[in-house]
C-alpha positions in Angstrom: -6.0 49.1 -17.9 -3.6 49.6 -15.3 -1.7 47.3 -12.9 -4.1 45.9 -9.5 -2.3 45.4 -6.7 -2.6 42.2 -5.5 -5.7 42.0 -2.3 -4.6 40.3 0.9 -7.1 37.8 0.2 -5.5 36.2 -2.6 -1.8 36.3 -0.4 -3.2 34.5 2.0 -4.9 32.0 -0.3 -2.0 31.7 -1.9 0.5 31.0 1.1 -2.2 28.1 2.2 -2.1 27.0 -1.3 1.5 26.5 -0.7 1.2 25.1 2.6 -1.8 22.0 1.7 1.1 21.3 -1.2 4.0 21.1 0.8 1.9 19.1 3.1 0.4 16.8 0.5 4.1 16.0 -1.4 5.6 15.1 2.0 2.3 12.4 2.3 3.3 11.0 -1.2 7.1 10.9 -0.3 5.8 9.0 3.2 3.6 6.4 0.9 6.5 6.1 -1.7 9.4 6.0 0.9 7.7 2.8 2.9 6.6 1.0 -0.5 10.4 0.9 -1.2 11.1 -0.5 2.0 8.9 -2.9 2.0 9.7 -4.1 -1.3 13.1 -4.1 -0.8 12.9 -6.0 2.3 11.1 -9.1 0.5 8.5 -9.8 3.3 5.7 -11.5 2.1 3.1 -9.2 0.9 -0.3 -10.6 2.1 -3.2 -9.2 3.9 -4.2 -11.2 7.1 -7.4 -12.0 5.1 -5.6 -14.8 3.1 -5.2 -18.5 3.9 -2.7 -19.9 5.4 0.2 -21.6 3.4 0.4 -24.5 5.9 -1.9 -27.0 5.9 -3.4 -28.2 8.9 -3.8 -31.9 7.0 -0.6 -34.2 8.1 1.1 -35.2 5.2 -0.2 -38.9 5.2 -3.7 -37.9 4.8 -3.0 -35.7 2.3 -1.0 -38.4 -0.2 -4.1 -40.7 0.3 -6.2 -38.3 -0.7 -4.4 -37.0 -3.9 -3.7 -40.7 -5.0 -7.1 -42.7 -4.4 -6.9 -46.2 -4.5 -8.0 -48.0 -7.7 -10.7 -51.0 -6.5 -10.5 -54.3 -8.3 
């Protein structure tokens, strides 16, 4: 069994191979890179799909309601 030279087929697989690879690590480094960021930053990591921390209750209505009054 001798040695097959290599077709241009498989070359040029090969070099796309490469390329999609390339292609795909910069992606990850992207993703990575802007997690960092944003943790670093400390912004507040919610979706816009959550509830709002303030209330739209005034505060007066809200200690009568977590204290009812006791009837005699």
């Amino acid at each position: 069994m001798g040695l097959r030279t290599e077709h241009e087929i498989h070359g040029r697989r090969r070099s796309r191979n490469i390329g999609l690879g390339i292609v795909l690590l910069c992606f990850v480094a992207l993703v990575f890179a802007l997690t960092v960021v944003k943790v670093r930053q400390g912004d507040m990591m919610e979706a816009f799909d959550h509830q709002p921390r303030v209330s739209l209750i005034p505060a007066e209505a809200e200690d009568a309601a977590a204290a009812p009054e006791v009837a005699e």
